[in-house]
N, CA, C and O atoms as a GROMACS GRO file, in nm:
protein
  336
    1UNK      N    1   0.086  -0.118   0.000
    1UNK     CA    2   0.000   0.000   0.000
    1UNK      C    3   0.090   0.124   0.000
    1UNK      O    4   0.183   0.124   0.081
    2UNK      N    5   0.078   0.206  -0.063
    2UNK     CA    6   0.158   0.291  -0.135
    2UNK      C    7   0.106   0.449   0.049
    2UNK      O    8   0.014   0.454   0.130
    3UNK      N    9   0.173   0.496   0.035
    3UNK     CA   10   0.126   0.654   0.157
    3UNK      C   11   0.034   0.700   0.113
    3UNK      O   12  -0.066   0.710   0.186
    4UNK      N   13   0.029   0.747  -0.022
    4UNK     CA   14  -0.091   0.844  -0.057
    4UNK      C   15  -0.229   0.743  -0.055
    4UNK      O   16  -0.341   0.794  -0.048
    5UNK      N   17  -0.210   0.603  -0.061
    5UNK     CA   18  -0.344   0.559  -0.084
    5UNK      C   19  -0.393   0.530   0.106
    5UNK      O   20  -0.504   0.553   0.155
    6UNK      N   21  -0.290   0.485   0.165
    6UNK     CA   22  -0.291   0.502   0.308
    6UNK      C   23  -0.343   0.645   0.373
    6UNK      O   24  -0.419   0.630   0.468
    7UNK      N   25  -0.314   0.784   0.336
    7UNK     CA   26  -0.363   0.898   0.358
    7UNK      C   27  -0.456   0.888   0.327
    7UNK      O   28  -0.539   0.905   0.417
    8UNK      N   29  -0.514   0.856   0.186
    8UNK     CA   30  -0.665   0.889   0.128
    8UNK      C   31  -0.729   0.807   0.243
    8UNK      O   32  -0.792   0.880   0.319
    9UNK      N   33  -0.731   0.654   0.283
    9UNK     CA   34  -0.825   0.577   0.390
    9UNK      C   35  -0.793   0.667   0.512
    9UNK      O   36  -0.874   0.625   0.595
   10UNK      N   37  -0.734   0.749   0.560
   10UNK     CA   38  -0.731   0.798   0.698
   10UNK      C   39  -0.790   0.932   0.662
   10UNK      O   40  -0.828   1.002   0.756
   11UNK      N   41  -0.802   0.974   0.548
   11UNK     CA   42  -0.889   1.124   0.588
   11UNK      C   43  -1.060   1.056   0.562
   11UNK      O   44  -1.153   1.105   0.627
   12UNK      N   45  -1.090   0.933   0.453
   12UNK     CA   46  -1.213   0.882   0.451
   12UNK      C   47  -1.243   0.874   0.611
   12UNK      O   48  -1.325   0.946   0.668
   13UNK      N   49  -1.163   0.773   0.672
   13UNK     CA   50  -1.207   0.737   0.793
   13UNK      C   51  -1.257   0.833   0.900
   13UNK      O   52  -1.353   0.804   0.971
   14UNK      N   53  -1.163   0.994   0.915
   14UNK     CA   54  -1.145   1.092   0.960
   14UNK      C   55  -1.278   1.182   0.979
   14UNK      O   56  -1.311   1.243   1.080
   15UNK      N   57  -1.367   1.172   0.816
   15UNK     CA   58  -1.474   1.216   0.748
   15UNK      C   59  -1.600   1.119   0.813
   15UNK      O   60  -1.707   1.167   0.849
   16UNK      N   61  -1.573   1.006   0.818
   16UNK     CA   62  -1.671   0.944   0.853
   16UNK      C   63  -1.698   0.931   0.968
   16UNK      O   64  -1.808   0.880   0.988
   17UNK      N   65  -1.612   0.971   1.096
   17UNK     CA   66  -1.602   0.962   1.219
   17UNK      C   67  -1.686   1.069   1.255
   17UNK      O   68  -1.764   1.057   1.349
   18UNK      N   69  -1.674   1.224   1.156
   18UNK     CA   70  -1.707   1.351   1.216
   18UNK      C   71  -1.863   1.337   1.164
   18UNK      O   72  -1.951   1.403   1.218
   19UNK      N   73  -1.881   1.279   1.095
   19UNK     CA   74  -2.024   1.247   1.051
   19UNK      C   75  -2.076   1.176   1.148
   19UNK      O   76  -2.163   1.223   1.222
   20UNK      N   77  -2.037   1.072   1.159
   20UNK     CA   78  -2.122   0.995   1.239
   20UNK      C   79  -2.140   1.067   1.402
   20UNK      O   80  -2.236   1.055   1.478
   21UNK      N   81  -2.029   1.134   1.422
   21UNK     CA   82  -2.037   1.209   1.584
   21UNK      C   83  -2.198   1.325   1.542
   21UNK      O   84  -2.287   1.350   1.622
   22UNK      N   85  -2.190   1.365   1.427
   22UNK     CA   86  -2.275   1.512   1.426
   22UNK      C   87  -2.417   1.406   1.400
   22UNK      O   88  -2.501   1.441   1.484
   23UNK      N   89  -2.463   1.309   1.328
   23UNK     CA   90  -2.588   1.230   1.354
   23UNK      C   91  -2.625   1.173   1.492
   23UNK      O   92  -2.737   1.138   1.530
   24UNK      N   93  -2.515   1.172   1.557
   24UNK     CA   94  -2.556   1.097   1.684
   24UNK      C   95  -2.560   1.214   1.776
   24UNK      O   96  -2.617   1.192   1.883
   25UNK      N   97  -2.507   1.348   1.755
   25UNK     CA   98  -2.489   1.426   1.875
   25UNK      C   99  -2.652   1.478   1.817
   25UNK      O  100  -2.720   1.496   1.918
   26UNK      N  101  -2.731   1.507   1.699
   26UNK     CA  102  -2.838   1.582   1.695
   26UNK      C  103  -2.984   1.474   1.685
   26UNK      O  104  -3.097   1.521   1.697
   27UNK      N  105  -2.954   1.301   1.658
   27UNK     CA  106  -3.063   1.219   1.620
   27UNK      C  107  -3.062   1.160   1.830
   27UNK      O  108  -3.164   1.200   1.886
   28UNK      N  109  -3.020   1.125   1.870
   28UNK     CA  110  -2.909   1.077   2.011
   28UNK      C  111  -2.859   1.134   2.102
   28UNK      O  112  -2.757   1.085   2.150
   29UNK      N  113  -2.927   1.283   2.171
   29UNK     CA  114  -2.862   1.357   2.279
   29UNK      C  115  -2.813   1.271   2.395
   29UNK      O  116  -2.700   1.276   2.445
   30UNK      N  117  -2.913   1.191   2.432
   30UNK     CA  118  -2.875   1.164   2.556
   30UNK      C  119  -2.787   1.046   2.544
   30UNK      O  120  -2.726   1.035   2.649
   31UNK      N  121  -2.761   0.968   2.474
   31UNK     CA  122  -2.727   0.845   2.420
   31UNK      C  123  -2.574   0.907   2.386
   31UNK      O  124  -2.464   0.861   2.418
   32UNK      N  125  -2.601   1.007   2.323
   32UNK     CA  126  -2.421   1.087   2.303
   32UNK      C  127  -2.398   1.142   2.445
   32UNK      O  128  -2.277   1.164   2.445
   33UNK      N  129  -2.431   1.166   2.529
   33UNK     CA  130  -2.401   1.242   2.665
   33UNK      C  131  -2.364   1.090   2.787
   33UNK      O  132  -2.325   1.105   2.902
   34UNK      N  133  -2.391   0.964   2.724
   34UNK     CA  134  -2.390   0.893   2.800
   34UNK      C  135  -2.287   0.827   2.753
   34UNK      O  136  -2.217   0.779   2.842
   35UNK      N  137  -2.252   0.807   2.645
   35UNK     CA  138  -2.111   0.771   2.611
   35UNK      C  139  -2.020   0.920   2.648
   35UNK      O  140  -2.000   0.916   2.769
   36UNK      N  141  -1.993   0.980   2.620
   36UNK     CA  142  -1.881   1.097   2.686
   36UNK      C  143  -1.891   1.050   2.851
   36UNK      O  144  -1.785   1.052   2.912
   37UNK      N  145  -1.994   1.014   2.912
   37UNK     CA  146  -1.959   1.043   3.082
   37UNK      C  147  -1.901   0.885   3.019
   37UNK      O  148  -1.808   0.930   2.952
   38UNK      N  149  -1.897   0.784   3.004
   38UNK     CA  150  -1.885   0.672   2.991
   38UNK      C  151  -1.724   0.669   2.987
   38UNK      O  152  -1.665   0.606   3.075
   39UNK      N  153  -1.638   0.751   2.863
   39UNK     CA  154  -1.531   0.749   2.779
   39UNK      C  155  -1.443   0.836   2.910
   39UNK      O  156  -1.324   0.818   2.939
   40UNK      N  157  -1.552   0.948   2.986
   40UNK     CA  158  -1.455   1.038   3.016
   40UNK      C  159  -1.417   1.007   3.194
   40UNK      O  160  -1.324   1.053   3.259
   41UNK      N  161  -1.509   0.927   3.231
   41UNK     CA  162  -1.524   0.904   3.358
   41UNK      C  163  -1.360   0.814   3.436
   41UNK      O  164  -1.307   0.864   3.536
   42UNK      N  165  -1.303   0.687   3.370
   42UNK     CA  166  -1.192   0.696   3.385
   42UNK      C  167  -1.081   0.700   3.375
   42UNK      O  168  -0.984   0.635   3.416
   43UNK      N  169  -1.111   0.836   3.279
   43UNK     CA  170  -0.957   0.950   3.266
   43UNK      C  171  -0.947   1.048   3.380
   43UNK      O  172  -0.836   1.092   3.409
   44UNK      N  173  -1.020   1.074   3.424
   44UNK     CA  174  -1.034   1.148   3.571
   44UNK      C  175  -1.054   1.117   3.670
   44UNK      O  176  -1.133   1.177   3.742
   45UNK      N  177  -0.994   1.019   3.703
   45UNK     CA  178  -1.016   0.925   3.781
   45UNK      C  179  -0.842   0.954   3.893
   45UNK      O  180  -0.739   0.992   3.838
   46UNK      N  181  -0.849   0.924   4.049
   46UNK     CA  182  -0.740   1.022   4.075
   46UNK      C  183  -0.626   0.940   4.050
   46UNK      O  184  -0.649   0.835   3.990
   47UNK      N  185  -0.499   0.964   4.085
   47UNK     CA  186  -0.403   0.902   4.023
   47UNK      C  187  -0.330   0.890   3.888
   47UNK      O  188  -0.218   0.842   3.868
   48UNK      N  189  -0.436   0.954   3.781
   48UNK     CA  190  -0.390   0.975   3.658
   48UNK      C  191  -0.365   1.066   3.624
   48UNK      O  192  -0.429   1.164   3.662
   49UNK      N  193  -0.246   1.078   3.524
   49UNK     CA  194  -0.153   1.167   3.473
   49UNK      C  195  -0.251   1.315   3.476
   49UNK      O  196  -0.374   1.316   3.475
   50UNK      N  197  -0.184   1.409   3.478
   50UNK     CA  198  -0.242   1.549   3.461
   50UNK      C  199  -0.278   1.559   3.323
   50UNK      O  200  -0.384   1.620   3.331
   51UNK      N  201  -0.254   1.535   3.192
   51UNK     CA  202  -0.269   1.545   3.075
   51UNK      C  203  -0.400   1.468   3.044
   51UNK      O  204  -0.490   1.496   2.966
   52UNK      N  205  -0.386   1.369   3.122
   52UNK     CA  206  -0.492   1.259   3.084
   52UNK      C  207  -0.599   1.286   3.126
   52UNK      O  208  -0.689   1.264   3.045
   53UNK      N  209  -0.646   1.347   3.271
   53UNK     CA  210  -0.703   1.411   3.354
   53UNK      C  211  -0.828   1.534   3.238
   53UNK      O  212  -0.947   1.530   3.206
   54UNK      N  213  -0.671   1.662   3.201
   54UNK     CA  214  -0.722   1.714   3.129
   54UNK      C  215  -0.823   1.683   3.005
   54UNK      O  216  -0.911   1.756   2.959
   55UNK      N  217  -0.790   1.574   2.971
   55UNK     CA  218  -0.798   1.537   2.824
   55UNK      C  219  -0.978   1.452   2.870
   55UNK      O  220  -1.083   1.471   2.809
   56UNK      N  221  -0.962   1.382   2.964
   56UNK     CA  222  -1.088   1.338   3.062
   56UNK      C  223  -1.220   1.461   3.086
   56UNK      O  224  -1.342   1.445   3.082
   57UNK      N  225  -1.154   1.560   3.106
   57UNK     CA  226  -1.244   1.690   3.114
   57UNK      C  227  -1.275   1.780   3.026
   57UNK      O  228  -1.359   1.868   3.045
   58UNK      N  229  -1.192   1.759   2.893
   58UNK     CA  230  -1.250   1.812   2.775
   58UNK      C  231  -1.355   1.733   2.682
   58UNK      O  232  -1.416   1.779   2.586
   59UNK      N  233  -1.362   1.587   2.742
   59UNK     CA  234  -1.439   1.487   2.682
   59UNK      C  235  -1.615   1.484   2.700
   59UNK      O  236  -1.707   1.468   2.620
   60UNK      N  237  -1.606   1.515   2.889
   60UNK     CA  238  -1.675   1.525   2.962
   60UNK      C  239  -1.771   1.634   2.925
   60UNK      O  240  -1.743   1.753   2.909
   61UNK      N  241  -1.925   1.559   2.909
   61UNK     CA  242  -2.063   1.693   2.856
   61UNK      C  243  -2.031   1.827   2.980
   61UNK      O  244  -2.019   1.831   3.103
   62UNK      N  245  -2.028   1.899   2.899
   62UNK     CA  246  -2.065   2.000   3.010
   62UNK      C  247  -2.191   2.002   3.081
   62UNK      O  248  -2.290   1.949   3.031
   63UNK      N  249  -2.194   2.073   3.223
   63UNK     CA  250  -2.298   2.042   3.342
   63UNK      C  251  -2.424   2.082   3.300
   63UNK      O  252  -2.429   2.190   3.241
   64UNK      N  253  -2.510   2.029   3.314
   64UNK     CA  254  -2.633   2.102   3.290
   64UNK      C  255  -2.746   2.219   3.399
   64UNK      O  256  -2.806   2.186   3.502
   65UNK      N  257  -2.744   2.329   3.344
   65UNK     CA  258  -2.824   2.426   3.406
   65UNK      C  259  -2.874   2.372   3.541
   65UNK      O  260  -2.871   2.439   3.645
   66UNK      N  261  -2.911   2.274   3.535
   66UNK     CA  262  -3.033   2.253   3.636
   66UNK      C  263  -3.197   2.258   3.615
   66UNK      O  264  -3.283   2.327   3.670
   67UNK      N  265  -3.205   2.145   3.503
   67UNK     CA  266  -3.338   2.193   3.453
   67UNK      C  267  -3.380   2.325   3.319
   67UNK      O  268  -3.483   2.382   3.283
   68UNK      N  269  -3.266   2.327   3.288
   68UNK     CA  270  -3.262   2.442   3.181
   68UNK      C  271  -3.322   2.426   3.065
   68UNK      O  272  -3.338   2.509   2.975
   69UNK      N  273  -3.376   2.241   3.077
   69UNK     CA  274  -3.437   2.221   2.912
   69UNK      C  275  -3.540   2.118   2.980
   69UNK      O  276  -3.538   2.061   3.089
   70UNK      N  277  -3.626   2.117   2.878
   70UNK     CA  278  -3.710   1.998   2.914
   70UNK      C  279  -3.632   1.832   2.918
   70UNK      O  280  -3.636   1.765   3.022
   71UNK      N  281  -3.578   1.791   2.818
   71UNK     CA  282  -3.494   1.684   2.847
   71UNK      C  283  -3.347   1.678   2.892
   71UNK      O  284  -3.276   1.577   2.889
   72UNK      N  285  -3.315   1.790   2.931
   72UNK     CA  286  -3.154   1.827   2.937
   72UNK      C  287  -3.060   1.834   2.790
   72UNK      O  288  -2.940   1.834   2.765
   73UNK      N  289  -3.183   1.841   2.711
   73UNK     CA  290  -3.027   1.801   2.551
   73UNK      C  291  -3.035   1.963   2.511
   73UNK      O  292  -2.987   2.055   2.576
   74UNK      N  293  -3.109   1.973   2.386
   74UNK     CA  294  -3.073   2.121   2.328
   74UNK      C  295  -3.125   2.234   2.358
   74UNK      O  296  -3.067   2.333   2.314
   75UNK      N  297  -3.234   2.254   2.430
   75UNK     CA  298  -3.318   2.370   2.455
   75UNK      C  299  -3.377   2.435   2.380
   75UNK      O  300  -3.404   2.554   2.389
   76UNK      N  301  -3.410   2.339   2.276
   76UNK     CA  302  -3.512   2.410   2.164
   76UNK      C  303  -3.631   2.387   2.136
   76UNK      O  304  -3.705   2.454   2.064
   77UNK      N  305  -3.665   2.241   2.223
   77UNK     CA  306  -3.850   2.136   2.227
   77UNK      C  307  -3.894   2.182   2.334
   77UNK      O  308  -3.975   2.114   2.397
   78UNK      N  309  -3.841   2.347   2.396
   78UNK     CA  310  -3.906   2.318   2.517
   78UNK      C  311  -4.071   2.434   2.503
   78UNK      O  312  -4.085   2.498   2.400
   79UNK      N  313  -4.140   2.440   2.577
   79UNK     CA  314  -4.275   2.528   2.528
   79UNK      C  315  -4.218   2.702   2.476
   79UNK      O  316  -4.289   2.784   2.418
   80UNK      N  317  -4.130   2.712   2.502
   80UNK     CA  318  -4.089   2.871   2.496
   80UNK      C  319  -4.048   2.899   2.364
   80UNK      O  320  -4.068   3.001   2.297
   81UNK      N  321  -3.991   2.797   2.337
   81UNK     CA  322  -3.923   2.764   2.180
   81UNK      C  323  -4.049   2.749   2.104
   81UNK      O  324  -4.071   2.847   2.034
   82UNK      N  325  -4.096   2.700   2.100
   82UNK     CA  326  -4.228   2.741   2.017
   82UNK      C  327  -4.298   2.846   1.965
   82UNK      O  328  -4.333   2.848   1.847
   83UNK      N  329  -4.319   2.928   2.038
   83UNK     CA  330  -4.342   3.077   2.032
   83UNK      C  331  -4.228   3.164   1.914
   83UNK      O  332  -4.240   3.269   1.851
   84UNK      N  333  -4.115   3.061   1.923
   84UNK     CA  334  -3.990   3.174   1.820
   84UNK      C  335  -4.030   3.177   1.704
   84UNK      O  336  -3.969   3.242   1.618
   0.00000   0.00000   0.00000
């Protein structure tokens, strides 16, 4: 297998990864929020490297409001959003 044909399968693959993250983060909120706590839970875990840690907490959904949405995902099904 020659590099350039090796490059071409790693940017396909690359393409297909970012696709499939953006169907699952907008068809799959909670289902995508449950894999991130899943993936990110032990990288932050204590004892592990500071990088890894970090890398654990950039993975990790950010917190939710507290009720800020009707299901906790996008804040756009909720009755108020309707009215826009």
């Amino acid at each position: 297998m020659t590099v350039s044909l090796a490059l071409q399968y790693l940017v396909i693959a690359l393409a297909a990864l970012v696709s499939l993250w953006v169907v699952m983060k907008k068809q799959f909120p909670s289902a995508t929020r449950r894999l991130r706590v899943a993936v990110a839970m032990p990288l932050v875990r204590e004892g592990r490297p500071g990088w890894l840690r970090t890398l654990g907490r950039r993975i990790a959904p950010p917190m939710s409001g507290g009720g800020s949405g009707a299901c906790g995902g996008c804040d756009s099904c909720g009755p108020s959003a309707r009215g826009k």
